[in-house]
C-alpha positions in Angstrom: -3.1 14.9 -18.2 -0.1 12.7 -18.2 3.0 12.9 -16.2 6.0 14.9 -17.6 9.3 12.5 -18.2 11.0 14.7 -15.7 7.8 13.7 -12.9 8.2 9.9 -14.1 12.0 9.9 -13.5 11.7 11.2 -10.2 8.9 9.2 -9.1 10.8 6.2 -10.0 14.0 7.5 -8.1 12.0 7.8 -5.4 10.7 4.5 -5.4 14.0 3.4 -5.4 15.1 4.8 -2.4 12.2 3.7 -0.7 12.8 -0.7 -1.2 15.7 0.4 -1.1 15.9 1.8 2.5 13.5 -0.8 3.3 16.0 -3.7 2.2 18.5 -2.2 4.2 16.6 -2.0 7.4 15.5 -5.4 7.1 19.1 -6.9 6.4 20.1 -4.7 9.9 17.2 -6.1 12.3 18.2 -9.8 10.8 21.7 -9.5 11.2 21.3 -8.3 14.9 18.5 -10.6 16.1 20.6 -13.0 17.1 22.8 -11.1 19.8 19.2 -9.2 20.6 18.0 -12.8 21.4 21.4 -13.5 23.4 21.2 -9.6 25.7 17.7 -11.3 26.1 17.9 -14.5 27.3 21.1 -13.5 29.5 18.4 -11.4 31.4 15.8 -14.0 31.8 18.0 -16.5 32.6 19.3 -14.3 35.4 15.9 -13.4 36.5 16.3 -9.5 36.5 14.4 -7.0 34.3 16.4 -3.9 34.0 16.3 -0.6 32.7 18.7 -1.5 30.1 16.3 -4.5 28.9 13.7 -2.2 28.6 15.2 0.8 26.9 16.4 -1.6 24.3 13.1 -3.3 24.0 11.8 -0.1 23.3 14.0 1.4 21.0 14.4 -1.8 19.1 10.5 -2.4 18.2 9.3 0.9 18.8 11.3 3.4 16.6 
């Protein structure tokens, strides 16, 4: 049985939303890698791991 117009329209909202949540979470991590990359280094540089680096670490490639 084929889809109803109604199913098709909402399917294709749907799919929609979804690149286009995807393009927006891309264009966030890219535009914030570089001062990521800076809150990094500053800690290596200085030799110190703290809980800070490590909370940000994990919510910025975990979630």
């Amino acid at each position: 049985m084929d889809p109803s117009p109604e199913e098709l329209n909402a399917f294709t909202i749907a799919a929609y939303m979804r690149v286009t949540s995807l393009a927006v979470a891309a264009y966030d991590y890219l535009e914030t890698q570089p001062t990521a990359w800076r809150f990094y280094r500053e800690h290596w540089e200085s030799k110190r791991l703290t809980i800070s680096v490590l909370l940000f670490a994990l919510l910025r490639y975990y979630f």
